[in-house]
N, C-alpha and C positions, 0 to 999 in steps of 0.2 A: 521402972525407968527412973533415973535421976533428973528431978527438974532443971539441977544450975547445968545442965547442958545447954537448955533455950534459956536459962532468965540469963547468964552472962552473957553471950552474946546478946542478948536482944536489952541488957539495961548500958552495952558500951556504945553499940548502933542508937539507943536512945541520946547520948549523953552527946556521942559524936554530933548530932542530927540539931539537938538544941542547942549546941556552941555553936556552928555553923550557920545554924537559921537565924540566930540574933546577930553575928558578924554579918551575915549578906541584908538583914534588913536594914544595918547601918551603912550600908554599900562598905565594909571593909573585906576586903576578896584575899588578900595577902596575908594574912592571918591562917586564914583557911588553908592557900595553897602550900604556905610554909607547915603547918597542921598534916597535912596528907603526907608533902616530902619527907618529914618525920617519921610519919606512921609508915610506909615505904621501906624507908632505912631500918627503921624498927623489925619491920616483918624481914629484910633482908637477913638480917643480924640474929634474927631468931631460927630463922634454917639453917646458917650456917655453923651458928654453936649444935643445933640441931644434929647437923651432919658431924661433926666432928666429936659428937657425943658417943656413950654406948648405950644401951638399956633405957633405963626410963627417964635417964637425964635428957637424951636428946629428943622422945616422942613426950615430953614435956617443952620442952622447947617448940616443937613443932603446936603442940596445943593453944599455949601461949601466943602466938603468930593466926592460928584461925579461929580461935574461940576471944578473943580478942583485941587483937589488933585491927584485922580485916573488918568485923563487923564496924569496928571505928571511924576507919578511914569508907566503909559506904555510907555508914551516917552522915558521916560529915559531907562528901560528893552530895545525898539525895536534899540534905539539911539545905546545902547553898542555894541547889538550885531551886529549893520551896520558897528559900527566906526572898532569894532577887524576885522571883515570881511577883510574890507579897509585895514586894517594894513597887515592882513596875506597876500592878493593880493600885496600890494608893496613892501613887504620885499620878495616874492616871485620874483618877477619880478626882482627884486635887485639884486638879488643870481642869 
């Protein structure tokens, strides 16, 4: 089995996760959400060269899009909602 099947998805889900959790612990949300609409367009952009491909040009495109893009943009959704968590716990604790 080849490992970089799991370490690259799971070092962009990392990468997405901690950009995000330090943007939601600063309460900056907009960052993030323009961050996913990217990653979005990104994956869109990726099928469609995909499709429009033949052979291994386009099932590389298609790779590129879920080995990742996708794990990015879940990092980054799970990242935020940890980081606000995080936030509401110590502004909680604060008060």
């Amino acid at each position: 089995m080849n490992i970089m099947v799991y370490v690259l998805p799971l070092v962009c889900a990392a990468i997405g996760f901690y950009l995000s959790t330090q943007l939601g612990l600063r309460g900056r949300i907009r960052p993030v959400g323009v961050m996913v609409l990217v990653s979005a367009g990104l994956f869109w952009l990726c099928i469609e060269l995909g499709q429009g491909s033949t052979g291994w040009d386009g099932i590389g495109y298609v790779i590129l899009a879920l080995f990742v893009v996708v794990p990015f943009a879940i990092g980054l959704i799970f990242g935020l909602i940890f980081g606000l968590l995080r936030r509401r716990r110590a502004k909680a604790a604060h008060d």
